[in-house]
C-alpha positions, 0 to 999 in steps of 0.5 A: 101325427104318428112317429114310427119306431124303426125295429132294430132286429134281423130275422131269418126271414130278412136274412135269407131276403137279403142274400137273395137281393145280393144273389139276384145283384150278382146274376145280374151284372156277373158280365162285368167281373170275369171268372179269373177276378171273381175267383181271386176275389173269392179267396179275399180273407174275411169277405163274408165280413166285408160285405156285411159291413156295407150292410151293417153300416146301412142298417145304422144310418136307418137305426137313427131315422126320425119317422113321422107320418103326416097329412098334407093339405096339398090344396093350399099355396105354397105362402099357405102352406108356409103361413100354416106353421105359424113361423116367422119367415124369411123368405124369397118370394119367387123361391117360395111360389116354386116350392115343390107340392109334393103328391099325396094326402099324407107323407112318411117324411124320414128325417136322417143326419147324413153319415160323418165321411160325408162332411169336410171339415164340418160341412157338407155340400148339396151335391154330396147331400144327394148322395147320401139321400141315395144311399139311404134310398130316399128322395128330398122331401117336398116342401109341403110335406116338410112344412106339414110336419112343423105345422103338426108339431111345433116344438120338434124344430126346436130339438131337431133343426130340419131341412130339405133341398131342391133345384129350381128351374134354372138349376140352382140350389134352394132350400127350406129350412125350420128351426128356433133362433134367437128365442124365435121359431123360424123358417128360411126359404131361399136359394142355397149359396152355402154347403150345411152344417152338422147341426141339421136333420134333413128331411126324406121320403121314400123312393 
């Protein structure tokens, strides 16, 4: 198992890549702001400054990722690959069998907390989990990919409670979830009836 370290620092290079993509944005969809609105926005004070904030604020919700590059034995049922981690499981069966696998002989699974604004009073719903997966252009890690990583490194759920989420056939919310309660180490899967604590790493892959 590999952790990746994430470099915190920009160069030239990445600067002028990045005024590109905004220049190459705004070509694109310069038919949805008019000439007089572009102008006005134009003489907007400090806007050089409120751009970058969204750029800024971006780079520090990856400057936190958890990076682990990891094999998956995408061979294996999903049972085996939950009994792979070693676990005790509180499962649903039929939510475990519809797991998703996932594709790949390994997986880069990045591991974020999603941004404060995105909870309300200390929770945050699964809808506006997805949202912050886009944010950060991350999917939802698979659960093969997540049960890989917990299987390599058993300790890491006992600092970092982790998770992932999935929507079934039918359209409802389920979840697997890895952490140590109780003086035992544990995994959950099961439909979601609940929103998520702050306490929760969750667990992405890259689009």
């Amino acid at each position: 198992m590999t952790e990746i370290m994430i470099a915190s620092e920009m160069n030239d290079d990445q600067i002028d890549t990045a005024v590109a993509q905004l220049r190459a944005a705004m070509r694109k969809h310069r038919k949805e702001i008019s000439k007089d609105t572009a102008q006005h926005v134009l003489g907007t004070e400090n806007l050089g400054m409120r751009m970058f904030a969204v750029f800024r604020g971006l780079a520090e919700a990856v400057s936190a990722f958890i990076v682990r590059l990891v094999p998956v034995n995408r061979d294996r049922t999903p049972q085996e690959a939950l009994n792979a981690t070693g676990r005790k499981q509180y499962t649903d069966q039929k939510v475990v069998d519809a797991m998703p696998r996932g594709k790949g002989k390994d997986a880069q699974v990045i591991f974020f907390k999603p941004r404060p604004e995105a909870f309300t009073n200390g929770y945050i719903t699964d809808e506006a989990l997805e949202k912050e997966y886009a944010f950060l252009g991350l999917t939802p890690a698979d659960s093969y990919s997540l049960c890989a990583v917990n299987e390599a490194d058993p300790v890491f759920a006992d600092e970092h409670p982790n998770a992932t989420h999935w929507k079934d056939a039918d359209g409802k919310w389920c979840f697997a979830t890895f952490h140590r309660w109780n003086g035992g180490r544990k995994v959950y899967v099961n439909r979601h009836d609940y929103d998520w604590r702050v306490d929760w790493l969750f667990a992405g892959l890259r689009k």
